[in-house]
C-alpha positions as CSV (number, residue, x, y, z in Angstrom):
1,X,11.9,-136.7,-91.8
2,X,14.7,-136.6,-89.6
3,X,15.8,-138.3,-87.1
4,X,18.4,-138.1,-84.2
5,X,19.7,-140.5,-81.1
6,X,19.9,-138.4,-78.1
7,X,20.7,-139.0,-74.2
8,X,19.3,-137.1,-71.8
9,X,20.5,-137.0,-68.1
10,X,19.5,-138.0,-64.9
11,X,20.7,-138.2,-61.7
12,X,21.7,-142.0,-62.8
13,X,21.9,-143.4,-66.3
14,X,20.5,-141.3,-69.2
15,X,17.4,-141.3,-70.8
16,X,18.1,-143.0,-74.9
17,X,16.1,-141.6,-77.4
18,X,15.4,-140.9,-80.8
19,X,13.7,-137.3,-82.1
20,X,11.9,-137.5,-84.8
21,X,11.0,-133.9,-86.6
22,X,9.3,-132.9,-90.0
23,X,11.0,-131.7,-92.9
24,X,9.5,-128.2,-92.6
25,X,8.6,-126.2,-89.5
26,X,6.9,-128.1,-86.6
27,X,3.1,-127.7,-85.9
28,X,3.4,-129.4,-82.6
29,X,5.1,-132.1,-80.7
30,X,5.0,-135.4,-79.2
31,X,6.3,-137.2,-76.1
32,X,5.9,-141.2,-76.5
33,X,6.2,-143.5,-73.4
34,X,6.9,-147.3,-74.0
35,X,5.3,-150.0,-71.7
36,X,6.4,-152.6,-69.5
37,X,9.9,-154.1,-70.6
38,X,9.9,-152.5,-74.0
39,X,11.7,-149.6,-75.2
40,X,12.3,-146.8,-77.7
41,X,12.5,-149.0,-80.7
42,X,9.6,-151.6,-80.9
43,X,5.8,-150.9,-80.7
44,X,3.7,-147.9,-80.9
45,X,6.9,-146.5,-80.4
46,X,8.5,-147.2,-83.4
47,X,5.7,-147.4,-86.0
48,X,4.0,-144.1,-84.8
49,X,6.8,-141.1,-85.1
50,X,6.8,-141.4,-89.1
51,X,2.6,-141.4,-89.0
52,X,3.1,-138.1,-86.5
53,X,5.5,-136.1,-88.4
54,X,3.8,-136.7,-91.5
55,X,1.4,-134.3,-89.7
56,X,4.2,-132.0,-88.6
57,X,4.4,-133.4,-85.2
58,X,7.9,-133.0,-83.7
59,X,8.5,-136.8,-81.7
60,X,10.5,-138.0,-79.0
61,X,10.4,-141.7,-78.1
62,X,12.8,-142.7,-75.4
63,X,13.6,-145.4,-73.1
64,X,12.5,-144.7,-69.5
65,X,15.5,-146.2,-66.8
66,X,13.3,-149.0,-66.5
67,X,12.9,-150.1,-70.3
68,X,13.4,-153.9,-71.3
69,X,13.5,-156.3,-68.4
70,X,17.4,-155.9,-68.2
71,X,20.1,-154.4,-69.4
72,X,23.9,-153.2,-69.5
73,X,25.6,-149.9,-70.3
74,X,29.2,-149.4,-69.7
75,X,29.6,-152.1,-67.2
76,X,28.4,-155.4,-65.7
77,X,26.0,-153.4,-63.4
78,X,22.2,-154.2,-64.6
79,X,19.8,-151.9,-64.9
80,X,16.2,-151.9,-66.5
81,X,12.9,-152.8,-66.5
82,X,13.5,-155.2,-63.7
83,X,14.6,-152.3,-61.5
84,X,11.8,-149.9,-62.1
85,X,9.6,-147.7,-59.9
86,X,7.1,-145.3,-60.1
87,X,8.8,-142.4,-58.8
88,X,11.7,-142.7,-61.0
89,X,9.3,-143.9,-64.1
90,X,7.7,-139.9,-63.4
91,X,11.3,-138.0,-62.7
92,X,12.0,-139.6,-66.2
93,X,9.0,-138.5,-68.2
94,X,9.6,-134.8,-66.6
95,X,13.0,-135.2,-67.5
96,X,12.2,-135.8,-71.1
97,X,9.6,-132.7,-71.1
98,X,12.2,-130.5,-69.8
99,X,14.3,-131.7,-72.8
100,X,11.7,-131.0,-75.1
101,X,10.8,-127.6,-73.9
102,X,14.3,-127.0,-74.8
103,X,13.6,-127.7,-78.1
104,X,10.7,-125.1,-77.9
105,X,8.1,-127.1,-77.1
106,X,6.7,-126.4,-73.8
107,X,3.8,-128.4,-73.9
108,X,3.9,-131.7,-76.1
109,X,1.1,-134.2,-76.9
110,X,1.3,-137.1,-74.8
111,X,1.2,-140.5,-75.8
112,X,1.9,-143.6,-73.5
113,X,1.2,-147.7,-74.2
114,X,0.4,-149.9,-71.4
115,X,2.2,-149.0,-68.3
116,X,3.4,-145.8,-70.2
117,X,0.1,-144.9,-70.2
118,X,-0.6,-144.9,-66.6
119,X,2.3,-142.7,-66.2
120,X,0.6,-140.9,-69.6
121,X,-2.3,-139.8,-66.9
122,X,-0.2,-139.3,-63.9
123,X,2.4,-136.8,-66.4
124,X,-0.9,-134.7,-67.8
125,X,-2.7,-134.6,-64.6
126,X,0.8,-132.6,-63.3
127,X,0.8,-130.7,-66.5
128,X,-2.5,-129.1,-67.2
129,X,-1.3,-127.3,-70.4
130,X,-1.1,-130.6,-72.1
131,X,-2.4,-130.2,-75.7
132,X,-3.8,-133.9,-75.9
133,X,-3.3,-137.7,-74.2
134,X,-3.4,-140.4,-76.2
135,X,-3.6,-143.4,-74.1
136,X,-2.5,-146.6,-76.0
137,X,-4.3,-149.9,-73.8
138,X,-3.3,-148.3,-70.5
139,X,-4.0,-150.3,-67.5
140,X,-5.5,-149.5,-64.6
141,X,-3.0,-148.9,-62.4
142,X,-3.5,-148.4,-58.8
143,X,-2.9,-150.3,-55.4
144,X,-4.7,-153.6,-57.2
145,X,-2.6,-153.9,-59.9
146,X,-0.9,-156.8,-59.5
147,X,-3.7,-159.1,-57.5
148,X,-5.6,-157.6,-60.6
149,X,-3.1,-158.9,-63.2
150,X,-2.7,-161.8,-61.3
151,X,-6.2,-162.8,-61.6
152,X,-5.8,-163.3,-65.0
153,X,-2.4,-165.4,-65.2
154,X,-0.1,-162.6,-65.3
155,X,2.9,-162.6,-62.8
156,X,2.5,-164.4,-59.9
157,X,-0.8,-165.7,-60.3
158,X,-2.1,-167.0,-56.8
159,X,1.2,-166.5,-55.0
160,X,1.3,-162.8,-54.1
161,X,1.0,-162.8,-50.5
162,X,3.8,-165.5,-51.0
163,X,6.1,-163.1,-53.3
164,X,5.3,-160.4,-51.4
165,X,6.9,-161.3,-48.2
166,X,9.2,-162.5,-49.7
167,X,10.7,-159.3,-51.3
168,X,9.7,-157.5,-48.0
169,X,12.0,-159.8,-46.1
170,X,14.3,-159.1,-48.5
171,X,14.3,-155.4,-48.7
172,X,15.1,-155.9,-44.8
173,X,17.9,-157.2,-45.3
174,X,19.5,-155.4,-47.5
175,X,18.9,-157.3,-50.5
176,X,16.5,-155.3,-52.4
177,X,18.0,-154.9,-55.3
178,X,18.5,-158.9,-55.9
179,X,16.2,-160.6,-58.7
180,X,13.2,-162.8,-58.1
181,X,12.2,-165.0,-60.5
182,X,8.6,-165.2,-61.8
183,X,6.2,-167.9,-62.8
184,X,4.5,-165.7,-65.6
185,X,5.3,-162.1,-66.7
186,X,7.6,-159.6,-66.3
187,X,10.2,-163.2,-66.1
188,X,11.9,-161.2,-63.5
189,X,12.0,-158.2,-60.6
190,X,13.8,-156.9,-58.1
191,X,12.2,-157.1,-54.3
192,X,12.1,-153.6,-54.1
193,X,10.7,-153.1,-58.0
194,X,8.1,-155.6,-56.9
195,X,6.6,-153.8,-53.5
196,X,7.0,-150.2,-55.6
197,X,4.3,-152.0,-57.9
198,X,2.6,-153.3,-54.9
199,X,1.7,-150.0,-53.5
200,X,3.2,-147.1,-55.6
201,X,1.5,-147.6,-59.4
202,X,-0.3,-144.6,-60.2
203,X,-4.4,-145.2,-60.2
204,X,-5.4,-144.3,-63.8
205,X,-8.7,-143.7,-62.8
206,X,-8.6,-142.0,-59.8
207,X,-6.5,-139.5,-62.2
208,X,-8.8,-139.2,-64.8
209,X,-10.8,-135.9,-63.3
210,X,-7.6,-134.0,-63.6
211,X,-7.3,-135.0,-67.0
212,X,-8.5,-131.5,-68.7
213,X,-7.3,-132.0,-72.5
214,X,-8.5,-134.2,-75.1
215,X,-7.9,-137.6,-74.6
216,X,-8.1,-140.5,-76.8
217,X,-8.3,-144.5,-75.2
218,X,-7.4,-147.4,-77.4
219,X,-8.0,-151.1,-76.9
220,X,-7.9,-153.9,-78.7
221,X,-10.9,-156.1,-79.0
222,X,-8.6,-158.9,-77.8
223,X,-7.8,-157.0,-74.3
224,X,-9.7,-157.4,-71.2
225,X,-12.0,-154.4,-70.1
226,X,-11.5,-155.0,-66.8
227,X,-7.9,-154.3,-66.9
228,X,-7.7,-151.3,-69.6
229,X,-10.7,-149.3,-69.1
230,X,-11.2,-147.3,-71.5
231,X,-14.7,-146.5,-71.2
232,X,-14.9,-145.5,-67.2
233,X,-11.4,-143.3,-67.5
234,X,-14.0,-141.5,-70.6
235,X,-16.9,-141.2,-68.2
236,X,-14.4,-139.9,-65.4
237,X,-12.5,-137.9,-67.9
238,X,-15.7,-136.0,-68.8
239,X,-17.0,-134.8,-72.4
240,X,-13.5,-134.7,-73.6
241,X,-12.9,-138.1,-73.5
242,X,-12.9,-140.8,-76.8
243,X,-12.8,-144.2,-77.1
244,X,-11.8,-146.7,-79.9
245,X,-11.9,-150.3,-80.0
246,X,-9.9,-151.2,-82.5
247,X,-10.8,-155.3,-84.0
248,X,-8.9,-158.2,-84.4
249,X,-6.7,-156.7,-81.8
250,X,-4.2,-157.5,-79.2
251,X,-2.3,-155.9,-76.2
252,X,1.0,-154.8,-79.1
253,X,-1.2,-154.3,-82.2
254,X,1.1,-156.9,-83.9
255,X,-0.9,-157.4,-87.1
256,X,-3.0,-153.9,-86.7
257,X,0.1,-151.2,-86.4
258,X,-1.3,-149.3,-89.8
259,X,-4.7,-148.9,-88.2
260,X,-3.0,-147.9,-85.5
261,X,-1.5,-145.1,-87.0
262,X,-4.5,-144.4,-88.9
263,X,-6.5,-143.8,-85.6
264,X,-4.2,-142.0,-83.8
265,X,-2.9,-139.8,-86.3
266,X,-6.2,-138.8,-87.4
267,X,-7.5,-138.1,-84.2
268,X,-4.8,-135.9,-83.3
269,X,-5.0,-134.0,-86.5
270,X,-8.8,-133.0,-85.5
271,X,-8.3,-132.3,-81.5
272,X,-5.3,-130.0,-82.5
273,X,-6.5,-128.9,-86.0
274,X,-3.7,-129.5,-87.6
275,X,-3.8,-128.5,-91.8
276,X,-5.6,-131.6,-93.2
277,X,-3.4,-130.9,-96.3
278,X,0.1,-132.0,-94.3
């Protein structure tokens, strides 16, 4: 195996990544899109390239703009997950796609985890030629998400409306890029990263019809159904669509990372027929 640390542009900062690639010639290729606040090297990202191109499967994991909760480059402006938006979450993936078809491969598996796998369904239902989607617990995205996460404990809990105008007065006023602090996760986010999640995250099932490849859902038996469906995006995605449960489970497989790898690998060796040999 291979590996190289590339930088792709934007109109911005660049997209860091590594490219993984088998030894011998490619049978296929992989895009990989982190969650929430994480990034190129931890998670599915990391412990699924060498499971992949053990298969022949070309990889690129990369950070999106909006990876980690914050972060520095070449200066003391911030940038990172606390910054993020949907639009700009998108314009990255198809960024990274357009570096991979440059690399030959016009149409790449996808694989996304958690908020990378909304944009997973939102990137394949504006590609139809995707060979696969492997959707790693992906939420459900849409206009609820946060009074959905909140429901649970996550973010701001009972206080949205409060946070909400909030950022809103602060979007007016020119601060929209200033930090809000959070009483439970992401820790931090910027007014205007805040209301994009309000009212931009893509609906992962509303998507799901235009989801015409093979897809594969995991969740961990630790993980609410509510909030990663993976049996009604299988229903909406039609015939094509498989779901695995995977026990003893949580939302970053800690513990489970070789089943994991065992699941998804296999899986993707039968929906593209890859040589069960490699």
């Amino acid at each position: 195996m291979r590996a190289e640390l590339v930088s792709i542009p934007t109109d911005t900062v660049p997209l860091d990544g590594l490219y993984y690639e088998p030894e011998g010639k490619a049978s296929g290729a992989a895009l990989l899109f982190h969650g929430n606040t994480m990034n190129f090297y931890t998670g599915p990202m990391r412990f699924l390239p060498p499971a992949l191109v053990k298969l022949g499967i070309a990889c690129l994991a990369f950070n999106r703009r909006g990876h980690d909760i914050l972060s520095t480059r070449s200066s003391r402006v911030a940038e990172g997950g606390a910054f993020q938006t949907a639009r700009e979450g998108i314009e990255d993936n198809r960024l990274a796609a357009r570096w991979m078809a440059g690399r030959g491969f016009q149409n790449p598996v996808i694989i996304g985890h958690s908020n990378g796998g909304v944009l997973a369904v939102r990137h394949v239902a504006d590609h139809p030629q995707t060979p696969a989607l492997v959707l790693l617990s992906a939420h459900g995205g849409g206009k609820d998400i946060v009074q959905k996460g909140a429901r649970s404990g996550l973010m701001v809990g009972d206080r949205v409306e409060e946070f909400a105008a909030r950022a809103r007065d602060m979007v007016q006023s020119g601060r929209g890029r200033e930090l809000m602090l959070m009483p439970g996760w992401w820790y931090a986010i910027s007014a205007e990263s805040f209301l994009d999640r309000l009212t931009a995250t893509p609906d992962t099932l509303a998507l799901a019809p235009r989801v015409k490849c093979p897809s594969l859902f995991v969740r961990g038996d630790k993980e609410s159904r509510e909030q990663y469906p993976a049996e009604e995006f299988s229903v909406r995605a039609g015939r094509a669509g498989t779901v695995e449960i995977v026990p003893d489970c949580d939302h970053f497989y800690n513990g489970r990372e070789d089943a994991i790898q065992r699941l998804v690998s296999s899986w993707l060796a039968r929906a593209l027929r890859l040589d069960a040999a490699r």
